[in-house]
C-alpha positions in Angstrom: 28.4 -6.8 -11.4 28.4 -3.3 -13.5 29.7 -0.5 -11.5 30.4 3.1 -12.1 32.7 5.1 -10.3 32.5 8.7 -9.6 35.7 10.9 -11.4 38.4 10.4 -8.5 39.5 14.2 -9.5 35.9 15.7 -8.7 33.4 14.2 -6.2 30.5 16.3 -7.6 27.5 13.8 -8.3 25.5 15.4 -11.7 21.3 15.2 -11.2 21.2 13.0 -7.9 18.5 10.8 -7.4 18.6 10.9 -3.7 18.5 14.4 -1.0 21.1 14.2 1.9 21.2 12.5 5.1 19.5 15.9 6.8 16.2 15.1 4.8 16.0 12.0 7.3 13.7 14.8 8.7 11.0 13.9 7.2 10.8 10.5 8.9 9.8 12.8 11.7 7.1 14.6 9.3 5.5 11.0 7.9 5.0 10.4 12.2 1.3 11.4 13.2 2.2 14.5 15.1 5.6 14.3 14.5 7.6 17.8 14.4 11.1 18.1 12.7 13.9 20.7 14.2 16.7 21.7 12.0 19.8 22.2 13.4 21.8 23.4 9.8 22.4 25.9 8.0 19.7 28.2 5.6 18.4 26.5 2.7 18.7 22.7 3.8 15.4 22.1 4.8 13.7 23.8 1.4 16.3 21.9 -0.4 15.2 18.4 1.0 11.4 19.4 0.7 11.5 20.4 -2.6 14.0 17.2 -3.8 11.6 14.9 -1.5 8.1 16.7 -1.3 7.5 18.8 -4.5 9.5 17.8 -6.9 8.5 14.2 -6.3 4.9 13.6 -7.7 3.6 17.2 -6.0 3.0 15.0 -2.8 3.2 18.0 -0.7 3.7 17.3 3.6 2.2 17.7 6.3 1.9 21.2 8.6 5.1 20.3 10.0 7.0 19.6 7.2 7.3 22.0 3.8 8.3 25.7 5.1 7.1 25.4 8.0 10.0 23.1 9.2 11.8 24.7 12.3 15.8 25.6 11.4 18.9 27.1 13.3 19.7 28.8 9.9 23.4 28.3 11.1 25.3 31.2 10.0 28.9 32.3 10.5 28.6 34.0 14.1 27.7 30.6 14.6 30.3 28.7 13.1 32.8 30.8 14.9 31.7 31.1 18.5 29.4 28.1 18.5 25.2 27.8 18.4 24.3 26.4 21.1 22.3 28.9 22.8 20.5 29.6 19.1 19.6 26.6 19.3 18.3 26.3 22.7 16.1 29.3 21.6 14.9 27.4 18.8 13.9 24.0 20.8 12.0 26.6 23.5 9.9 28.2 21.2 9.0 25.1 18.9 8.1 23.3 22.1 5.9 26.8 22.8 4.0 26.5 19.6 3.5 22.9 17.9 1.4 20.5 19.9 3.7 17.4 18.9 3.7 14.3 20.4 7.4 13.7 19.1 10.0 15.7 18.8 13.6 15.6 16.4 15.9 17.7 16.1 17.8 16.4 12.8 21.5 17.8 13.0 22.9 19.4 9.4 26.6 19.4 8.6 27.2 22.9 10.0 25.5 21.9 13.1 28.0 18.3 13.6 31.1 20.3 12.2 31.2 23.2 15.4 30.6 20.6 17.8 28.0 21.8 19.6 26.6 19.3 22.2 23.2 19.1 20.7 22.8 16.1 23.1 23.2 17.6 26.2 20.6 20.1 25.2 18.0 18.2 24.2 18.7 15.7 27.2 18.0 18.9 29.6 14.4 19.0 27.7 13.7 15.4 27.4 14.4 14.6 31.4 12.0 17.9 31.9 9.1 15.6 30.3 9.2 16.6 27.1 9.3 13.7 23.5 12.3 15.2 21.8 15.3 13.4 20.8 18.4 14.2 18.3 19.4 12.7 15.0 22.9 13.0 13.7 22.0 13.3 10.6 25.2 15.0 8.8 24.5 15.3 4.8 28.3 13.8 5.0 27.4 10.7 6.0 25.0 10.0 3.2 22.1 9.6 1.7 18.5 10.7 3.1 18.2 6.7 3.1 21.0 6.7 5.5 19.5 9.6 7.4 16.1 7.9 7.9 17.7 5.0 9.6 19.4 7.3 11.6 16.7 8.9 12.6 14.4 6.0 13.1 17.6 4.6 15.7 17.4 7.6 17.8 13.7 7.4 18.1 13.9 4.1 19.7 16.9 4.6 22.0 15.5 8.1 23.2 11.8 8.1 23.6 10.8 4.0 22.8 13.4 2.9 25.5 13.6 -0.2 27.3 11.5 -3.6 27.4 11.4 -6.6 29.0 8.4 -8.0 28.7 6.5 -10.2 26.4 6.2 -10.5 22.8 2.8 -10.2 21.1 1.7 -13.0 18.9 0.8 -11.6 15.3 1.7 -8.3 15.6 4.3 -6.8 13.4 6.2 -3.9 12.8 6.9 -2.8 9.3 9.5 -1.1 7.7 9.2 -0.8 4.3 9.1 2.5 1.6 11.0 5.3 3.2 8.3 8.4 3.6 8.3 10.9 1.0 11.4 9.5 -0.8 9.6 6.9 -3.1 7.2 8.7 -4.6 4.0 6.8 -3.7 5.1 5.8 -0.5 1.2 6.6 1.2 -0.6 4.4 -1.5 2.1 1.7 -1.2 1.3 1.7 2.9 -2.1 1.4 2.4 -2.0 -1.3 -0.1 0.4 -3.8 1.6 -1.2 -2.7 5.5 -4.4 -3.8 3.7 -2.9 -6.9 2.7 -1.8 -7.4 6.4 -4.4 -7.3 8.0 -6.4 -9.1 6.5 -4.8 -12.4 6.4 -4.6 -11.7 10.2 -1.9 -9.6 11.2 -1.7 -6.6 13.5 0.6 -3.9 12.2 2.2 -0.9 14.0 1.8 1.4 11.0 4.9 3.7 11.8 4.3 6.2 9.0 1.6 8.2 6.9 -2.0 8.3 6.7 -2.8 4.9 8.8 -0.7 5.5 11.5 -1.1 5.8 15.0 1.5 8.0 15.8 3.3 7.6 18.5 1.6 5.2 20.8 2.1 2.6 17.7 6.1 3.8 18.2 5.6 2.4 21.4 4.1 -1.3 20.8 7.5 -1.8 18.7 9.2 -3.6 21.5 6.1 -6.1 21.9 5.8 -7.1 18.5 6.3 -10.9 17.6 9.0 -9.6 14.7 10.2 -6.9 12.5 8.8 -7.2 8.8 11.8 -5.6 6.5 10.4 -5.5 2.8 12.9 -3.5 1.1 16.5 -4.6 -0.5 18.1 -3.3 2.5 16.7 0.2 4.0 15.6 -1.1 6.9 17.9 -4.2 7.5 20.0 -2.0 9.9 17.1 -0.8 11.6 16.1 -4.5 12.8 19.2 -5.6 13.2 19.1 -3.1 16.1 15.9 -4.1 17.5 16.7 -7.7 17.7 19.8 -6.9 19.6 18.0 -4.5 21.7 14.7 -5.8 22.4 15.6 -10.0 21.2 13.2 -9.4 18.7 13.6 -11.1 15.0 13.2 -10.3 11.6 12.2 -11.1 8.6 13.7 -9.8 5.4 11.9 -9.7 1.7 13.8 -7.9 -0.2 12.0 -7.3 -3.0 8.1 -5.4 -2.8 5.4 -7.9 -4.5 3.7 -6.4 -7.0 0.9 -8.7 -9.0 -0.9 -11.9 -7.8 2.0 -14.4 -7.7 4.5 -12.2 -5.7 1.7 -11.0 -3.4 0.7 -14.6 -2.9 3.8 -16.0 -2.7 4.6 -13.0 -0.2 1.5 -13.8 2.3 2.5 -17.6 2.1 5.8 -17.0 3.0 5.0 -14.6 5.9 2.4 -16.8 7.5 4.9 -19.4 7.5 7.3 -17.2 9.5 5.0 -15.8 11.8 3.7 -19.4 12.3 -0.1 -18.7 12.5 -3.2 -20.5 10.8 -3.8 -20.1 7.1 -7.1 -20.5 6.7 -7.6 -16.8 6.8 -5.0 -15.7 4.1 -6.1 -18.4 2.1 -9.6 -17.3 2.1 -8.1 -13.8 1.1 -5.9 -15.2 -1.5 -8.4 -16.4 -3.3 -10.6 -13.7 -3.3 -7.7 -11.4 -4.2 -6.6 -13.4 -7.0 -10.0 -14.0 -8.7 -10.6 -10.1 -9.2 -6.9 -9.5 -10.6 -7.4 -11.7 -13.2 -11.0 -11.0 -13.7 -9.5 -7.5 -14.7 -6.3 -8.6 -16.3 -8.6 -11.0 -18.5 -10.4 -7.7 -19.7 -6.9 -6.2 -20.2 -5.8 -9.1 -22.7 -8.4 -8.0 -24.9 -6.5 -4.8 -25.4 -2.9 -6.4 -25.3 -4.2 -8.7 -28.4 -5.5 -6.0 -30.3 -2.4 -3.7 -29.8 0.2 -5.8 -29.0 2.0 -4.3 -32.4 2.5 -1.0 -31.4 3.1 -1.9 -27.6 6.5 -2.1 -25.7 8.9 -5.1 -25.7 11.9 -3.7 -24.0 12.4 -1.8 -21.3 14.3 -0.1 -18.9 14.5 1.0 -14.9 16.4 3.9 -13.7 15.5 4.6 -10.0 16.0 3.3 -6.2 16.9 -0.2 -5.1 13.6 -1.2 -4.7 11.5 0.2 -6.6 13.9 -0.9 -10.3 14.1 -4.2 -8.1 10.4 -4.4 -8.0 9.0 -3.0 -11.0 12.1 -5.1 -13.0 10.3 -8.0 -11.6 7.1 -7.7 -12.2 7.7 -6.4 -15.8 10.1 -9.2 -16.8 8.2 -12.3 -15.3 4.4 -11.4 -15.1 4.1 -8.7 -18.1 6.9 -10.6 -20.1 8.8 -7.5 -21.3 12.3 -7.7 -21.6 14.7 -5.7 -19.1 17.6 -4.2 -21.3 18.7 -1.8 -18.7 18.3 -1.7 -15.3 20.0 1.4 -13.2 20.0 1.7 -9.3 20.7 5.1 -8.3 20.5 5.0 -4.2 24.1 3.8 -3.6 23.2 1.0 -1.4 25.8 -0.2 1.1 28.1 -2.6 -0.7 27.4 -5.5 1.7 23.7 -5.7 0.4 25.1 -5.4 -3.4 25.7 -8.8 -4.0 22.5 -10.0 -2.9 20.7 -8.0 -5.0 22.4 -8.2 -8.0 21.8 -11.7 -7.9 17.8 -10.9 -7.5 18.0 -9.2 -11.0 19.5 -12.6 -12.5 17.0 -14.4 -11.4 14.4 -12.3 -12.4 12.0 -15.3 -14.1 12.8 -18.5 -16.1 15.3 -18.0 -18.4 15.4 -13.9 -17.5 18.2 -12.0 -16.2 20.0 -8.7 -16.6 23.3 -6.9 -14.9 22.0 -4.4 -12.6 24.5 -1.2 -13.1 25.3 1.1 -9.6 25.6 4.3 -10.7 25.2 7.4 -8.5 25.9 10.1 -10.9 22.9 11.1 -13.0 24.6 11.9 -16.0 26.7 8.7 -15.9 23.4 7.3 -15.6 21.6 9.2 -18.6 24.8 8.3 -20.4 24.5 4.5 -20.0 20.8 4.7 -20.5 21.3 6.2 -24.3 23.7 3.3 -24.7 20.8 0.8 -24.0 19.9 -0.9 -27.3 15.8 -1.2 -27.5 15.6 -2.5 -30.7 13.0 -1.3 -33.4 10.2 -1.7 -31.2 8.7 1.4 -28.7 11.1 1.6 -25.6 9.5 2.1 -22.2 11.6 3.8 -19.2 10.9 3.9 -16.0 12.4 6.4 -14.3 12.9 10.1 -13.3 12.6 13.7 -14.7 16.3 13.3 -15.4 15.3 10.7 -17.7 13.3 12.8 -19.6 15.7 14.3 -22.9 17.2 10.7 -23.0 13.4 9.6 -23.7 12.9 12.1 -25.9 16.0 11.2 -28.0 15.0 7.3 -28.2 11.1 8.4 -28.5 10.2 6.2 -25.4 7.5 6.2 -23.2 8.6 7.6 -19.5 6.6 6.7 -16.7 7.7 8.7 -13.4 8.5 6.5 -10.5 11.5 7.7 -8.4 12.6 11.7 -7.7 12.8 13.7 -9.3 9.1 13.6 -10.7 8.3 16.7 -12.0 5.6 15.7 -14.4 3.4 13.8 -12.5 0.9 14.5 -9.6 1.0 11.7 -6.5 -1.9 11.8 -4.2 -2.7 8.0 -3.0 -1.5 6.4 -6.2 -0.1 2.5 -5.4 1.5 0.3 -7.8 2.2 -2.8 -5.4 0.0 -5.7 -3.7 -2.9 -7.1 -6.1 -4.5 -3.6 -6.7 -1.2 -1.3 -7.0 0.0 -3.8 -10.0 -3.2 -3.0 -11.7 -3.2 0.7 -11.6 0.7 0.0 -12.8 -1.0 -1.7 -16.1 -3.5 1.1 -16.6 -0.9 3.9 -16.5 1.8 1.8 -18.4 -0.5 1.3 -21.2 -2.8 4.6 -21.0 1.1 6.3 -22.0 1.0 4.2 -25.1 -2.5 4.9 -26.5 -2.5 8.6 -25.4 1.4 9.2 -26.2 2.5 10.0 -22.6 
């Protein structure tokens, strides 16, 4: 397993992939109704919202989220003689003007570091009726990735609570994209909730356009499992709810993309969840006889082109999106994977696990998946990556861009930064997201971009 570590004489990380654990705020902001409250110092919030929400695809947020995100602004007053009544202010008025249904306050370095007891404060509001909880979400401990499951914890300890009762046959809770992080999170959602239910599953939709809000928030205790499709955001999360609430899981760790891994995904999830078939057969079948309908049409082009096309590629990105789009390109598209980068720093218990998905990417296929946090390391090994004489493609960031330059290759956006590229609804997973991946893949070689 390829690793790079970061200089031991400086721990400054070049072009990051990934905001801080603060930015586990906008968990709150992808809740229907949800309303974020900063507890850091000036700056954090537009930092995360332009990493997460602008300079990714142009999604934009939500009226909660963007500027309008409520912040301490801890300054050095502050710092010396402590902020708690600043921030008591702050809670009284956001509660005063947003008609949320869920409050979290999301607690910045400066805000952990002078010890206020941001607890005990928002305890005093929560026992006077209001949804507010707190998230420890120091940028020292990590990653946004880190700060969603942080967040996501506190949710279900403070406002979801206790259960005892029983568990709801075919209903599941998902965890999968973290909101506003991978860049098309909201089409991804809509593609595999689509998928979901129709081979006869319920869904508590936690996040963006389809969800409830927070009466889905709390069904999570009477769901028959916890669905987990990610390489491991999300692993901790269940983990917790099946000690809490005796609730299992199931973990995929990789995000189907094209017939055979969606098929093979529905299959294996009706196994689990032990219901009949007959439905997600029916929609198998359906499903699968439009993708190749279209993907018969699109081998008309591939046979005409296939000369000035891309052989080789490469993935520089988040755990599971290079994990996912690595194997859909290697084993359905039949591209070969030369270089394959994951950015996000995943915990090293889950490395193993999915280095070994990326040897065992098809028949015959496999790569060493590289860890590198650093984006320059990263741009560094990606000019390394021999493409041979053929066009390379990269899939990647705006970080990637003057490496692609220098090599002539095709970059497709896929992971923040994503400066040059707009993101409304756009989906590349499921049956229909693979096909739109095809299209935009192969639009960049005809039209040069």
């Amino acid at each position: 397993m390829a690793e790079t570590k970061i200089n031991k004489k400086s721990s400054t990380i070049v072009h990051p992939h990934y905001a801080c654990a603060v930015g586990g705020a906008y968990t709150a902001v992808a809740i229907k109704n949800g309303v974020p409250i900063a507890n850091c110092g000036p700056g954090c919030m537009y930092k995360q919202y332009f990493f997460m929400g602008f300079e990714n695809g142009f999604q934009g947020s939500t009226s909660t989220g963007g500027g309008n995100v409520a912040s301490v602004n801890v300054g050095e007053n502050d710092i010396v003689f402590g902020g708690e009544k600043k921030l008591d202010d702050l809670i009284k008025s956001v509660l005063a003007i947003y008609n949320g249904e869920l409050f979290v306050v999301a607690i910045g370095c400066t805000g952990e570091l002078i010890g206020d007891d941001v607890g005990a404060i928002v305890k005093k509001y929560r026992e006077a009726g209001y949804p507010i909880v707190h998230a420890d979400t120091a940028g020292f401990k990590g990653s946004n990735l880190i700060g969603h499951e942080i967040v996501v914890e506190a949710i279900i300890d403070q406002f979801v609570g206790d259960y005892k009762g029983e568990k709801k046959k075919g209903l599941i809770n998902l965890w999968f994209e973290t909101p506003f992080f991978n860049t098309n999170w909201r089409g991804d959602y809509l593609e595999i909730v689509r998928i979901l239910k129709n081979v006869g599953f319920e869904v508590n939709v936690l996040f963006g356009p389809q969800s409830g809000g927070t009466k889905e928030w709390k069904e999570i205790p009477k769901a028959q499992f916890n669905l987990v499709i990610s390489p491991w955001v999300g692993v901790n999360i269940a983990k917790h709810l099946e000690k809490k609430y005796d609730q299992p899981y199931l973990h995929i760790p990789v995000i189907p993309i094209g017939e055979e891994a969606t098929t093979a995904f529905i299959r294996q999830l009706i196994e689990y969840a032990g219901i009949d078939a007959k439905k997600s057969e029916a929609f198998i079948a359906e499903e699968a006889e439009l993708y190749y309908y279209f993907l018969d049409s699109f081998s008309h082009f591939f046979a005409e082109y296939w000369y000035g096309l891309p052989s080789r590629f490469a993935v520089v990105g988040d755990s599971a999106y290079a994990l996912a789009y690595t194997k859909f390109l290697s084993d359905q598209i039949g591209l070969i994977p030369v270089k394959q980068i994951i950015t996000d720093n995943p915990p090293e218990q889950f490395r193993e696990k999915i280095s070994k998905e990326f040897r065992n990417l098809s028949e015959g296929v496999s790569v060493e998946v590289e860890y590198i946090e650093d984006g320059y390391l990263a741009e560094r090994s990606l000019s390394e990556a021999d493409f041979g004489s053929g066009v390379p493609l990269i899939l990647g960031s705006t970080w990637e861009s003057d490496v692609a330059r220098e090599k002539n290759a095709l970059l497709i956006e896929i992971d923040p930064p994503s400066s040059e590229t707009v993101v409304l609804n756009r989906c590349h997973i499921g049956y229909r997201g693979a096909l739109q991946l095809i299209e935009r893949i192969y639009t960049s070689t005809v039209g040069g971009k």
